[in-house]
C-alpha positions in Angstrom: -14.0 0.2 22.7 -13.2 1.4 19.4 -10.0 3.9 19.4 -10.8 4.2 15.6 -8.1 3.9 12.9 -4.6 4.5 13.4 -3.0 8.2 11.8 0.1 6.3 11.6 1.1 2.8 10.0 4.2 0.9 9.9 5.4 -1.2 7.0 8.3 -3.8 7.8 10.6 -4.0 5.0 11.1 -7.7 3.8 12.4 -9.1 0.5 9.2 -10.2 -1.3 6.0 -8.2 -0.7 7.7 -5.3 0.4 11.5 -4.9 -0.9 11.6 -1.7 -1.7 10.4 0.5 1.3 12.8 2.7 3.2 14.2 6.5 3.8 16.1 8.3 0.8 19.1 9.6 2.2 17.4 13.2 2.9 14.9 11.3 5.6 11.7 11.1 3.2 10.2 7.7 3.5 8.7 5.7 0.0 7.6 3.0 -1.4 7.8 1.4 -4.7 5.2 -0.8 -5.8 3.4 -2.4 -8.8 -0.4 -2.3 -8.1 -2.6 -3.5 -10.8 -6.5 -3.4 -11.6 -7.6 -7.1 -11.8 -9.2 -8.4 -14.7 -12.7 -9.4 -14.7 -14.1 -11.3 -17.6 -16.2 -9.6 -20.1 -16.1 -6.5 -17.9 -13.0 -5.3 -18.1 -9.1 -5.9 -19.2 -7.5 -4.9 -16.1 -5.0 -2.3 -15.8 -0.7 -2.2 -14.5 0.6 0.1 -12.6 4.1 1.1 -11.2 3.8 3.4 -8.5 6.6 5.3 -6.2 4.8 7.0 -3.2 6.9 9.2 -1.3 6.4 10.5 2.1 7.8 13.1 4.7 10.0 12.1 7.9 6.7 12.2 9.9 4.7 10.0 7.3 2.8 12.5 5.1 2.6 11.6 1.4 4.2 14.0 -0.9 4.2 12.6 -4.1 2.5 9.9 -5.8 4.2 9.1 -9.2 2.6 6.4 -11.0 3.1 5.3 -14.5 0.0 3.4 -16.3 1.3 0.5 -18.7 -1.9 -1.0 -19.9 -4.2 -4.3 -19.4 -1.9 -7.0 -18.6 -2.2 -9.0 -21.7 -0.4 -6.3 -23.5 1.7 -5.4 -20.8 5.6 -4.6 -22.3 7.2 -6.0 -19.3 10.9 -4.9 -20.0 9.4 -1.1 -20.6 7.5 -1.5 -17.2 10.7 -3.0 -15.3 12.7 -0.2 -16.5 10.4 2.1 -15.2 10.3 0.3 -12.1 14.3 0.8 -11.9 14.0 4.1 -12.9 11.4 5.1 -10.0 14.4 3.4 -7.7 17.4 5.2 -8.8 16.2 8.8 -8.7 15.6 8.0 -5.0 19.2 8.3 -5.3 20.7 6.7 -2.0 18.2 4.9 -0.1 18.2 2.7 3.2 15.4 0.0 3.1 13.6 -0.2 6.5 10.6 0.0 8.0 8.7 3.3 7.5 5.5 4.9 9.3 2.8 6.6 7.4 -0.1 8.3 7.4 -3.4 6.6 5.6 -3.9 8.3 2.1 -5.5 8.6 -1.3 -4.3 9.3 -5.0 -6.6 9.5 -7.7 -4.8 8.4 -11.0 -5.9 7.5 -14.6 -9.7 6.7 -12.8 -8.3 4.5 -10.2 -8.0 5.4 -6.9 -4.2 4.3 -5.0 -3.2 4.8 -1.6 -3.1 3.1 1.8 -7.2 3.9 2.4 -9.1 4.1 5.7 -11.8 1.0 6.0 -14.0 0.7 8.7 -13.0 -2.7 10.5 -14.6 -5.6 9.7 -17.8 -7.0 11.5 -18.3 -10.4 13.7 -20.7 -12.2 14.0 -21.6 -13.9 17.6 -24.6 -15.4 18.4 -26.6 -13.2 16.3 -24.7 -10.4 18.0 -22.2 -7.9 16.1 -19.4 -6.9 17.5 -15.9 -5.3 16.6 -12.9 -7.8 15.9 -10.4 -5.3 17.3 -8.0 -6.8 14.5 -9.4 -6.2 11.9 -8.2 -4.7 8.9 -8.4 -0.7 9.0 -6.9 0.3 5.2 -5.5 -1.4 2.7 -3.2 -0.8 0.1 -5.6 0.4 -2.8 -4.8 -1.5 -6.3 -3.8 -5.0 -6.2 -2.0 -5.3 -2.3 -3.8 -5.5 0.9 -2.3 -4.2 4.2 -3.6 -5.8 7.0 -3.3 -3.7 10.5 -3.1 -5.4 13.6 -3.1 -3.3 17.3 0.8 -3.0 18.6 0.5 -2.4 22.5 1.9 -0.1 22.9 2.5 1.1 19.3 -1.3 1.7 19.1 -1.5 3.7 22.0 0.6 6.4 19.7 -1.6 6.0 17.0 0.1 3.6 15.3 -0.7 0.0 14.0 1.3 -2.4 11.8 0.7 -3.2 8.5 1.6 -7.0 7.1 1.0 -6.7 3.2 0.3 -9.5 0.7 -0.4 -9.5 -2.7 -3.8 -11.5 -4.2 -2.7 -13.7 -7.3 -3.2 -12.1 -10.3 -6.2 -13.7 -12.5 -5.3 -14.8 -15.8 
């Protein structure tokens, strides 16, 4: 049976796909990310992103700044990392660790961010759907995908763990 998705998922700080995620020193939670819009050929450029999404102790967002730097073939990197920097230091003092948040949406320059509710994934067996009870149920909007898997007991709370990686970038 189906408990539906969970109102609350955790994010395991690591040092690649998800560095900077923690608590400021006032308890808010964030993460700092650069989502992008892929490229598709003769359709569309693509679009960079850096994006600082901040959250209260209990895992709703409260801010979702995110600064738009273009398609990426005209992408000024050094103006986009010190943006990225920027983002980090007016966190001020912040502890990098996992955080728990709530599923959520941000509509930004005509692009839609967040960590976003999908309905899991159907299997096939036999000519027979079913469920896959680990499927993916959000993923990080813009350029990362968060996969959640159940956590027994975790999921009994209504919470599920999210293991993020990044596609490869065309281009």
């Amino acid at each position: 049976m189906d408990a539906g998705p969970p109102s609350l998922i955790a994010i395991d700080h690591d040092d690649y796909h998800a560095e900077h995620v923690g608590r400021t020193a006032d308890g808010r939670q964030f993460f700092l990310t650069t989502p992008f819009e892929p490229a598709f050929a003769g359709k569309d450029d693509g679009q960079e992103f850096v994006a600082l999404y901040l959250f209260d102790g209990h895992g709703a967002l409260v801010a979702a700044k995110i600064d738009a730097f273009g398609p990426r073939a005209f992408v000024d990197d050094e103006a986009r990392r010190a943006t990225y920097e920027a983002r980090l230091r007016e966190l001020g003092d912040v502890t990098f660790t996992r955080i728990e948040i709530a599923p959520f949406a941000v509509e930004r320059f005509g692009t839609t961010f967040g960590l976003i509710p999908r309905p899991p994934e159907e299997a096939t067996t036999g000519g027979t759907s079913r469920s896959n009870p680990a499927t993916t149920w959000a993923s990080l909007s813009r350029g990362t995908a968060a996969t959640t898997t159940p956590e027994w007991p975790a999921r009994r709370r209504g919470r599920s763990r999210a293991t993020a990686r990044r596609p490869r970038r065309p281009g």
